[in-house]
C-alpha positions as CSV (number, residue, x, y, z in Angstrom):
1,X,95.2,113.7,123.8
2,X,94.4,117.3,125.0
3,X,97.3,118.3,122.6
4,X,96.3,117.1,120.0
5,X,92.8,118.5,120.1
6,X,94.0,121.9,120.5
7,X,96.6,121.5,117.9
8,X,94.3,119.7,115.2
9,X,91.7,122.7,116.0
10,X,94.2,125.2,115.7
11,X,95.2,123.6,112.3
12,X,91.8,123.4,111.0
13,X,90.9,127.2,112.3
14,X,94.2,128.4,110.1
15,X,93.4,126.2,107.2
16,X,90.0,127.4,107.0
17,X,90.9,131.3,107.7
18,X,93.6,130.8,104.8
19,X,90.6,129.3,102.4
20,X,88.2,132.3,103.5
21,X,90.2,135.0,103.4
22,X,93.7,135.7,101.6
23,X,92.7,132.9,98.9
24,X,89.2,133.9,97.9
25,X,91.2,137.6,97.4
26,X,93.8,136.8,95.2
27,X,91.1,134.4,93.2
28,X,89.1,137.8,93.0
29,X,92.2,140.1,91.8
30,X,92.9,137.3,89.6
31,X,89.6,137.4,88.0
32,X,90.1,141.4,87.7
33,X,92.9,141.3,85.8
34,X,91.9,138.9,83.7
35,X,88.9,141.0,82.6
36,X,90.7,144.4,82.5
37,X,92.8,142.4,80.0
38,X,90.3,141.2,77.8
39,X,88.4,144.8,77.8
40,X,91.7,146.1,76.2
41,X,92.0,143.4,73.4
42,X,94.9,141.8,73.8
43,X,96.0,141.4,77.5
44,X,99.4,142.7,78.0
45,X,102.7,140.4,78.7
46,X,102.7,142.1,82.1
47,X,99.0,141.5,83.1
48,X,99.6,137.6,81.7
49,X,102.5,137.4,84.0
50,X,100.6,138.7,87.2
51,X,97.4,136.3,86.0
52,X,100.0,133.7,86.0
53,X,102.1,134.4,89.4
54,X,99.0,135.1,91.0
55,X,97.3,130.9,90.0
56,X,100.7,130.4,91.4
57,X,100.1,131.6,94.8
58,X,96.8,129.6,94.6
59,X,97.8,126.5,93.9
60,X,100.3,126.7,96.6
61,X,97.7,128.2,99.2
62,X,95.8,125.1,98.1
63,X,98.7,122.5,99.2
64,X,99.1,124.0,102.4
65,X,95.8,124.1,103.1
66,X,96.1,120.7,102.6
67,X,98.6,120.3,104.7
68,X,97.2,121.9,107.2
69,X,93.6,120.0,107.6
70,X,93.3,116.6,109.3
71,X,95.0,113.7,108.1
72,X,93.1,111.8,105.0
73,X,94.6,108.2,105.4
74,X,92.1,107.0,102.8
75,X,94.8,106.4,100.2
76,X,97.3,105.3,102.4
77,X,99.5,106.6,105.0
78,X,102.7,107.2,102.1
79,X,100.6,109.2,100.1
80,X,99.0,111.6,103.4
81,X,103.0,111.9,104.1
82,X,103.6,112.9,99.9
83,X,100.8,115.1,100.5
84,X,102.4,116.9,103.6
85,X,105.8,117.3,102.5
86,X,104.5,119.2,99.2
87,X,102.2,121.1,101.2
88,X,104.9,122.3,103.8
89,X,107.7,122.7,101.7
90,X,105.7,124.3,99.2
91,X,107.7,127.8,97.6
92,X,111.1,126.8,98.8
93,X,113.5,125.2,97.0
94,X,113.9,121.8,99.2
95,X,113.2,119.1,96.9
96,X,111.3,116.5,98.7
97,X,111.8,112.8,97.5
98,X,109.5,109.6,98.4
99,X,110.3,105.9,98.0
100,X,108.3,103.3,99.6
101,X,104.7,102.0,99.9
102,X,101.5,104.2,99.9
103,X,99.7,101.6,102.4
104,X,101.1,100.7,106.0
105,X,99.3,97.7,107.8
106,X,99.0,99.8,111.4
107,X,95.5,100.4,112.8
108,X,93.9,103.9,112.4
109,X,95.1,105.4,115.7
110,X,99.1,104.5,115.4
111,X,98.1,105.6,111.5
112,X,97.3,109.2,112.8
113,X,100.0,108.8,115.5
114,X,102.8,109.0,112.5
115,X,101.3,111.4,110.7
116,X,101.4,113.9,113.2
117,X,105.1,112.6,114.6
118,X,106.1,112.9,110.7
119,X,104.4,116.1,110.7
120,X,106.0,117.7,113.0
121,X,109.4,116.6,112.0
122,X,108.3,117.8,108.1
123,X,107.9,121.3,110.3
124,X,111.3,121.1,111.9
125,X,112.9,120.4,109.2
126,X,111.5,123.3,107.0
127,X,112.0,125.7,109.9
128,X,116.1,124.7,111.0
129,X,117.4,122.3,108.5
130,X,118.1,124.6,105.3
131,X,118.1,121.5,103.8
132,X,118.5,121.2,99.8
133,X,116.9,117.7,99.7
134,X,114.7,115.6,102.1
135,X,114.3,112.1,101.7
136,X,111.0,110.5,103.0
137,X,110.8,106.4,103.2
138,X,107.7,104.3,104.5
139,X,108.4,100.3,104.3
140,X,107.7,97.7,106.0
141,X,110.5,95.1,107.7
142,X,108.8,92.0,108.7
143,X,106.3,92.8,111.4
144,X,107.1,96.4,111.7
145,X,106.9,99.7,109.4
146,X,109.7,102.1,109.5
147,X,109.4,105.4,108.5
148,X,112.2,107.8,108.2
149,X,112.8,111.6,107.2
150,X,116.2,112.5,105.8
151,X,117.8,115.7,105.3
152,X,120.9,117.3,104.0
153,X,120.8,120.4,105.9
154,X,123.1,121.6,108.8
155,X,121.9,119.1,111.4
156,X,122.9,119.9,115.1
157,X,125.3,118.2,117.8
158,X,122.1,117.8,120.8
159,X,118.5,117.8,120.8
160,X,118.6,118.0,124.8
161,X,118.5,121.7,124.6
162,X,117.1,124.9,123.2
163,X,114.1,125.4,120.6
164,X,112.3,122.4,119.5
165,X,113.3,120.6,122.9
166,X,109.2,120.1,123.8
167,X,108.2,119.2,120.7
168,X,111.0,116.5,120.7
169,X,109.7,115.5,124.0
170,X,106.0,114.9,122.7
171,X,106.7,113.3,119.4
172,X,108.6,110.9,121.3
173,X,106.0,110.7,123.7
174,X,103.5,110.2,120.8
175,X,105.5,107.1,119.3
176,X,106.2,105.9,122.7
177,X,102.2,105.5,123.6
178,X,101.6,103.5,120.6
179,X,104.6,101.1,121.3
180,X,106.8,102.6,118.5
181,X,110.2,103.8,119.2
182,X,110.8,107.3,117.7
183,X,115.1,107.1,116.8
184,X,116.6,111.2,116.0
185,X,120.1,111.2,114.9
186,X,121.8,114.2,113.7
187,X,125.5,115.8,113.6
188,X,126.5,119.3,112.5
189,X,126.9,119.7,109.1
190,X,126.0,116.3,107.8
191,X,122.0,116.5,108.4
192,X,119.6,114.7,110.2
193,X,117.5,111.3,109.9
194,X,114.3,111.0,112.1
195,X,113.0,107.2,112.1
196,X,110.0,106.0,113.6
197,X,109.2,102.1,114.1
198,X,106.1,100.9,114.7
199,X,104.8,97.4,114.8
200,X,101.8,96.0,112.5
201,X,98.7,96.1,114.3
């Protein structure tokens, strides 16, 4: 519980710092340019470009900010998860692809629960995979929901050791307090597929 206060106010703190500062400065050069180019007539393809690059950069701050903040399970846990993956993977070139249901009949707290276990294996993936494609599934199989993450990238031959050894630990630790069972296969070269079950409830 501890660790995911600190970690949700540590989100929030860089979500809001993002929005307050680097965002509101590119909306503001933005806005130069724009009327530097109308001053001269007829803006230049250059300063068009730059408008254009720069609302870019905004819309993608925008997703990870997104990201970032607390979970909004108000459409549905799927859609939170859609929402995540674009946010995190937003600017590479990992194509992120969802099939499924938006809505998953868990209560709030095992809700939350995935999220943050999905989270955090959105994040791994994004920072070891070098994955071309990820594959994201919620459905449900009788009276349990299964969600899984799938990814084409180099995958690894043992989670046991190394980087990314606690935070296997805890999301495992996370599934495990709600009565779900968090599942993690992976071999090198042919990707890695993390499931989590969870019964209704």
């Amino acid at each position: 519980d501890q660790l995911t206060e600190v970690e949700e106010r540590e989100r929030v703190l860089l979500a809001e710092a993002i929005h307050d500062d680097p965002m509101q400065l590119i909306i503001a050069v933005a806005m130069r340019l724009e009327t530097l180019g109308l001053r001269s007539g007829e803006p230049p393809a250059e300063v068009e470009e730059l408008i254009g690059n720069l609302e870019v950069a905004i819309g993608r701050l925008r997703t990870l900010i997104a990201a970032l903040s607390p979970p909004d399970l108000t459409d549905g846990l799927g859609s939170s998860l859609r929402r995540l993956a674009a946010g995190i993977f937003v600017g590479t070139r990992t194509v992120v692809r969802w099939s499924g249901q938006d809505h998953a009949p868990l209560s709030t707290s095992r809700k939350q629960t995935a999220y943050r276990i999905l989270r955090e294996a959105l994040v791994n993936a994004r920072k070891h995979a070098q994955a071309r494609a990820i594959e994201l599934t919620l459905r449900q199989e009788g009276s349990r929901v299964v969600i899984s993450l799938r990814d084409d990238g180099v995958g690894t031959d043992s989670f046991d050791a190394g980087p990314g050894h606690l935070g296997m630990m805890t999301m495992r630790a996370r599934a495990a307090t709600e009565g779900g069972l968090l599942t993690v296969r992976s071999r090198p070269g042919e990707g890695t597929t993390v499931t989590l079950t969870m019964s209704n409830g």
